[in-house]
N, C-alpha and C positions, 0 to 999 in steps of 0.2 A: 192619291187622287181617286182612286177607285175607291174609297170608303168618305166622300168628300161631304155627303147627306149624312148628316146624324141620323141613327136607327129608327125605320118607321117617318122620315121625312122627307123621303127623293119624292117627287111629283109622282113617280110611278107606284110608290108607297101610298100615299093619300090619295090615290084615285085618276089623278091629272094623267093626259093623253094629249096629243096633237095631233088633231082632225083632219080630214083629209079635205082639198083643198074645194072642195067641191060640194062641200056641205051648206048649210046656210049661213051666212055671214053679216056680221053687223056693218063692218066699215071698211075701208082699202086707207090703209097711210100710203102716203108718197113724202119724199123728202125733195122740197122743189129746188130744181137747178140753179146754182147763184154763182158758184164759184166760177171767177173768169177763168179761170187754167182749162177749166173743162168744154171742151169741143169750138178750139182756137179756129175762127177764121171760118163760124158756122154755126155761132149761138143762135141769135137771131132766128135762123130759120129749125134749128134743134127745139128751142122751146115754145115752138109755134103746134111741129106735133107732138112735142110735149102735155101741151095744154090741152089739142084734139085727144090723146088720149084720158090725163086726168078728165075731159067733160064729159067723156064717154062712161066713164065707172062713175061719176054723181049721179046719173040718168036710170043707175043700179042699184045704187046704194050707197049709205053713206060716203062722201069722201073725205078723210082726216088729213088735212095738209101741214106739211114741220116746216117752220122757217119764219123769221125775225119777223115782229109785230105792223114793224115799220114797213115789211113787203105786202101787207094783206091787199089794200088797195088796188095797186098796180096788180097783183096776181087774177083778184075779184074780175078787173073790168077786164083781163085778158079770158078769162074762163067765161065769159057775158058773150063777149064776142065768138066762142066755141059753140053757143048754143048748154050752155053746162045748165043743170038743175041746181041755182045757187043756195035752195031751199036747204040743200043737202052735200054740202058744202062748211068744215069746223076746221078753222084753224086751231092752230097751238104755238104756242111763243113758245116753238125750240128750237135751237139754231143747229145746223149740221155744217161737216166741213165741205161733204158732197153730197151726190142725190141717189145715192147706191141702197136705198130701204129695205131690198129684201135682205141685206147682209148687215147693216149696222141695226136695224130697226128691231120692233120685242115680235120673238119667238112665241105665239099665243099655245099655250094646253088649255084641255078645258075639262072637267071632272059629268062624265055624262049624269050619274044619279045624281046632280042635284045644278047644273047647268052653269054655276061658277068656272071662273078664268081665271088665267093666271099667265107672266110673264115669264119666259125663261130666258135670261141674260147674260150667254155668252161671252168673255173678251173680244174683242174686235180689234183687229192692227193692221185693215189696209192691206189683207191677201199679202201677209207675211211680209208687212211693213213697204210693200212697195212704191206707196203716197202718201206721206206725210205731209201736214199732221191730220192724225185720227181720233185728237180728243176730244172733242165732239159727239162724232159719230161714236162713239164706244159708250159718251154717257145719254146717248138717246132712249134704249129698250128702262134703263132705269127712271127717266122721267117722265116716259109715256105709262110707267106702271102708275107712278105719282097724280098724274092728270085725270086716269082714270080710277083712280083708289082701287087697285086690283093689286092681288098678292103679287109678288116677285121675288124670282129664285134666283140668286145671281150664282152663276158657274165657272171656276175657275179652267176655264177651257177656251181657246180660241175658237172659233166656229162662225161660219158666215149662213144665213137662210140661207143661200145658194146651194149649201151643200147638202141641204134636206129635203127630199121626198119621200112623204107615207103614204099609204093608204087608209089610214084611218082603222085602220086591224091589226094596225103591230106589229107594221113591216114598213122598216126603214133603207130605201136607199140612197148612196153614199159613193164618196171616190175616196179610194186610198192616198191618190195623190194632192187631195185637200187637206182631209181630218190627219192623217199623219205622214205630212211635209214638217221638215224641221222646222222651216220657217214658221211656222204656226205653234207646234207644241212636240218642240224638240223629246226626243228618247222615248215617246209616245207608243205603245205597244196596241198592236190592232185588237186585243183582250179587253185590255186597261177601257181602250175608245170606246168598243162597243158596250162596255159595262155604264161606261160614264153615260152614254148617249139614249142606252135604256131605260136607267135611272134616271134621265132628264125630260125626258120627251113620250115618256109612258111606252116605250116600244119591248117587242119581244124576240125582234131579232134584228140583225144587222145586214144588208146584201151589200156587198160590195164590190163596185165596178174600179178600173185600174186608174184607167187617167183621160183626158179628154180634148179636145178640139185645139189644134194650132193657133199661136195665136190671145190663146186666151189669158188676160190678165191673173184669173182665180187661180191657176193651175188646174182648171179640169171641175168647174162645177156641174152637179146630177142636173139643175134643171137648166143645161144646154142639149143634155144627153137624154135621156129618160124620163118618162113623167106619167107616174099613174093615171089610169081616166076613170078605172075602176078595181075595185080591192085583187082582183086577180087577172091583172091587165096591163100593160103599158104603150103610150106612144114613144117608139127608141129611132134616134137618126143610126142607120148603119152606113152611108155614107158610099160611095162609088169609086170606081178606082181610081178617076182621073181628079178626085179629091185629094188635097194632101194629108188630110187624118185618117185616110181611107181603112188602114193596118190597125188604128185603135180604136176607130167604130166598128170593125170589124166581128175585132178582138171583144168588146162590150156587149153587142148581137148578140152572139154565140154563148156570151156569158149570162146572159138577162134570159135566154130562151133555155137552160141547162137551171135555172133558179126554180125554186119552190115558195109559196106563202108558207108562214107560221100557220096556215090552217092546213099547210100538206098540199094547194091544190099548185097545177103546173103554171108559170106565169103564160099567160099568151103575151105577146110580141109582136104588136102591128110595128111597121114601117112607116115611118117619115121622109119625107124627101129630103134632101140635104140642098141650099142655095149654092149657086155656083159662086166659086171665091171669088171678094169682095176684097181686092189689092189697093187700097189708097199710096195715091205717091207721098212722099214726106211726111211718111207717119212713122208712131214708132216701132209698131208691128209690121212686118212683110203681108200676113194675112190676116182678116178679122175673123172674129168667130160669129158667124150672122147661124142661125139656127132655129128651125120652127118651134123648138121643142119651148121657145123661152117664152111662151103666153099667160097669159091671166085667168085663172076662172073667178068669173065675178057673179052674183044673184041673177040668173037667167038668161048668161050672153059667157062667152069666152071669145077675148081679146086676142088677136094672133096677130105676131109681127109679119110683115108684109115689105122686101128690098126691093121693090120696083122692077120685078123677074115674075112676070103676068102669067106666065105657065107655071112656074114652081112654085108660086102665092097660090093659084087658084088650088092645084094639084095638094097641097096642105093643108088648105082650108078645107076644102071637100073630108081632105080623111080625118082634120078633125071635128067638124061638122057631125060623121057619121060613129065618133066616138062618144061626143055628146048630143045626144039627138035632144031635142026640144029648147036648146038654148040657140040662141039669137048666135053666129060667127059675125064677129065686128075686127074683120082687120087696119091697122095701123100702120101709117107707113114710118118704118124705123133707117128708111136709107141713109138716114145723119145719126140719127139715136145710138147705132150700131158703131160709130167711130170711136164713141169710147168704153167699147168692151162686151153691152150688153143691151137688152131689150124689154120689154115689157114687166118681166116676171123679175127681171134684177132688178127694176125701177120699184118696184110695190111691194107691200109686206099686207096681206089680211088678217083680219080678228075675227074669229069664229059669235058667232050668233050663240 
């Protein structure tokens, strides 16, 4: 697996890199919510901020929507009604099984000397097959390369966006209890990953944090946890005592503030607030993982989910407000979005400009 690029053709060999998320951007995919299973006894009003948030990233910049030809209509006049820029607004007849894009969706690199893209395409199997079926969603990143006549690298490795943040300089972090969980890519050696994930995504080193938020479907993805704002910087939730993941936000803190960049310099570690747990009766989690850290950056604004907790939304928003100065803060309220698993940043996948 480690030798899996013939010589001189891993993405990070011809130049490709994956840009940090903050750069300029052509378009936001979303893969629009269809599947009844998902958010029983609460669609309705789920794909209402649904749609508030897809209108919000049109008003940005492109929005690329995935889902069956026969949905365009009915999706059109529900995004009319949001106020959406329908100017900027491209469907694509591709069907998915769910509405998870930053994990099933294509992985964009982009080659800086000369501004070409490129897909990097991952396996996919439903966070170690835990919702079936995923074939679908496994063959989306390879027909959005199709759509857009863009190179693509398919990789035999499971791997969800979720589990990736860079900075855009060569520093990748990661959970261990994602990229090597059996359930994903059994006998998987933390050498082996980081070699593979170097070579896939133009990176020069690996950080990796342990494990992440109760609760959470992924086993522990980076952007619940951690999230660059800038190449020698992170927004990290460390979380409170009277939290129940309190021991392994902790544990990640301590870990991310003890990190170095591939350029040698210290990571700084601002603080995120953590939402107070977010216990639905008759579900199938005890607690969810609601978490600020799961936002958007879009061309000139960052998206921040928002659980109807008016002190811990603003107290969020503010610090990351002042992480991104000059862009617009547009929170979303996720109090239903959040019942199955995730928020903003697992809903979208972007394509670098």
């Amino acid at each position: 697996m480690t030798d899996f690029f013939p010589e001189g053709q891993s993405p990070r060999e011809l130049g490709y890199a994956m840009p940090a998320e903050w750069t300029p951007q052509e378009s936001v995919f979303l893969s629009w919510p269809l599947n009844p299973r998902t958010w029983p006894g609460c669609f309705p009003e789920t794909e209402q901020a649904y749609a508030e948030f897809a209108a919000a990233i049109s008003r940005h910049e492109l929005l690329r929507i995935l889902c069956p030809q026969k949905e365009n209509q009915r999706i059109a006049e529900l995004l009319f009604s949001k106020d959406a820029a329908l100017e900027q607004v491209e469907f694509l007849d591709i069907p998915t099984n769910d509405t998870w894009c930053r994990d099933h969706g294509p992985v964009f690199v982009r080659k800086p000397s000369d501004g070409k893209r490129a897909v990097v395409d991952f396996l996919y199997n439903s966070w170690g097959g835990k919702f079936p079926p995923w074939d679908k969603d496994n063959a989306v990143p390879e027909k959005v390369a199709r759509a857009l006549d863009i190179r693509r690298f398919p990789v035999p490795f499971v791997c969800e966006g979720g589990a990736l943040e860079t900075n855009g300089k060569g520093d990748l972090l990661t959970t261990r209890s994602v990229i090597l969980n059996p359930n994903r890519n059994k006998g998987v050696t933390e050498k082996t990953a980081e070699k593979l994930l170097c070579d896939a995504l133009g990176m020069r080193q690996v950080l990796w944090l342990d494990s992440g938020l109760p609760g959470d479907d992924t086993d522990g993805h980076i952007d619940t946890l951690a999230r660059f704002f800038r190449e020698d910087a992170v927004l990290a939730v460390p979380g409170k005592k009277t939290h129940p993941g309190h021991e392994t936000l902790k544990r990640n803190f301590r870990a991310l503030e003890k990190m170095r960049t591939a350029d040698g310099k210290p990571l700084q570690v601002v603080p995120l607030p953590v939402p107070e747990p977010i216990r639905p009766q008759g579900w199938r989690e005890e607690i969810l993982p609601a978490t600020y850290a799961n936002f958007l950056i879009v061309n000139g604004a960052v998206l921040v989910p928002s659980y109807r907790q008016d002190r811990l939304d603003r107290e969020a928003q503010k610090i990351i407000a002042e992480a991104f100065p000059g862009r617009e803060i547009l929170p979303v309220d996720c109090y239903n979005i959040i019942l199955e698993g995730g928020a903003l940043h697992c809903l979208s996948q972007q394509q670098p400009l």
